[in-house]
C-alpha positions as CSV (number, residue, x, y, z in Angstrom):
1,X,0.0,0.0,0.0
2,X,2.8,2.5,0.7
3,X,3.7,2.0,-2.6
4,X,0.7,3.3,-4.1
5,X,0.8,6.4,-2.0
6,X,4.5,6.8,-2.7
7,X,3.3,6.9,-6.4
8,X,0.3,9.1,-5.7
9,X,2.5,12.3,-5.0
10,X,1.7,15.8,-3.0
11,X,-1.9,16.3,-5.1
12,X,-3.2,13.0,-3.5
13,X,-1.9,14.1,-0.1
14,X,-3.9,16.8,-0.5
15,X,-6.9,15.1,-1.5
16,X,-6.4,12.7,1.7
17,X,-6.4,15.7,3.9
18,X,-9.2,16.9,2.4
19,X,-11.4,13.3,2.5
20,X,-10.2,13.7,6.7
21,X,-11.7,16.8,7.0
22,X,-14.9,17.5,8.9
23,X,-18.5,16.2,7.1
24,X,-19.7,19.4,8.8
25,X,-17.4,21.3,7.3
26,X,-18.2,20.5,3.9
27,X,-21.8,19.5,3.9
28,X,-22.7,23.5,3.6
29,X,-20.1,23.6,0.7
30,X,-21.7,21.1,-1.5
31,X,-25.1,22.2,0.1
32,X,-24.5,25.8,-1.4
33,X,-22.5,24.8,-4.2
34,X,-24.7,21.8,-5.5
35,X,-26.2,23.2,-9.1
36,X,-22.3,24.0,-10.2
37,X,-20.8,21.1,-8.6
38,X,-23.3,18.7,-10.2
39,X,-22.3,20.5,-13.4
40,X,-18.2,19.7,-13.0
41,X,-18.7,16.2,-11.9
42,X,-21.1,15.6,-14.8
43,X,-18.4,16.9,-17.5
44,X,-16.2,15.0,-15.4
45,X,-17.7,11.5,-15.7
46,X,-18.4,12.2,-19.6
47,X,-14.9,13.1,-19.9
48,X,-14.2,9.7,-18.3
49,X,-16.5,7.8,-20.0
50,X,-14.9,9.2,-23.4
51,X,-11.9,8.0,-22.3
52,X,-13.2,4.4,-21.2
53,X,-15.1,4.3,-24.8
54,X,-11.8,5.0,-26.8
55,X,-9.0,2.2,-24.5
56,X,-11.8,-0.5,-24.9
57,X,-12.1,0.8,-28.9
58,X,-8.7,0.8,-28.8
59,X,-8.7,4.5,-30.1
60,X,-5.4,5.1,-28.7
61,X,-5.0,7.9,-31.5
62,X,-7.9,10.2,-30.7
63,X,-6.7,9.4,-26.8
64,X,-3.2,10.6,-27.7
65,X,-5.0,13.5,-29.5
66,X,-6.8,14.5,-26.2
67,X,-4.0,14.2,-24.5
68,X,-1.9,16.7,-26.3
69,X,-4.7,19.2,-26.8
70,X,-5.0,19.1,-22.6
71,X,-0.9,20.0,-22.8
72,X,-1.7,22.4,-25.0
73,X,-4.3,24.1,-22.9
74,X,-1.7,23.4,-19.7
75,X,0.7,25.7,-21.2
76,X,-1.9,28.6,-22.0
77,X,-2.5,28.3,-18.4
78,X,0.6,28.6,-17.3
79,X,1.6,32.0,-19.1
């Protein structure tokens, strides 16, 4: 198991330390955030779903396509 967290970096450390937090504290977060939240994680699963259509397709192209067009937006970020 260490292994996986070992592999896992510092952005699934800070996902743990956000799955420990307080259910109070985040109840009234999703509570007031629902209608955009619900939005995300339905982009989110489609995004996934995509993505589980094209490795069981075998669509390894279009994938790789994807995947370059997310560096590209990565780097318009990061100006």
């Amino acid at each position: 198991m260490k292994t996986v967290f070992d592999l896992a970096s510092s952005g699934f450390e800070s996902t743990v330390r956000l799955a420990k937090s307080s259910p109070e504290t985040w109840i009234p977060i999703f509570r007031q955030n629902q209608d955009n939240i619900i939005d995300v994680l339905d982009e989110y699963i489609n995004t996934l779903l995509k993505f589980k259509g094209l490795m069981l397709s075998e669509g390894y192209d279009k994938f790789k396509q994807y995947l370059t067009e997310a560096n590209d937006i990565k780097r318009i970020l990061n100006k």
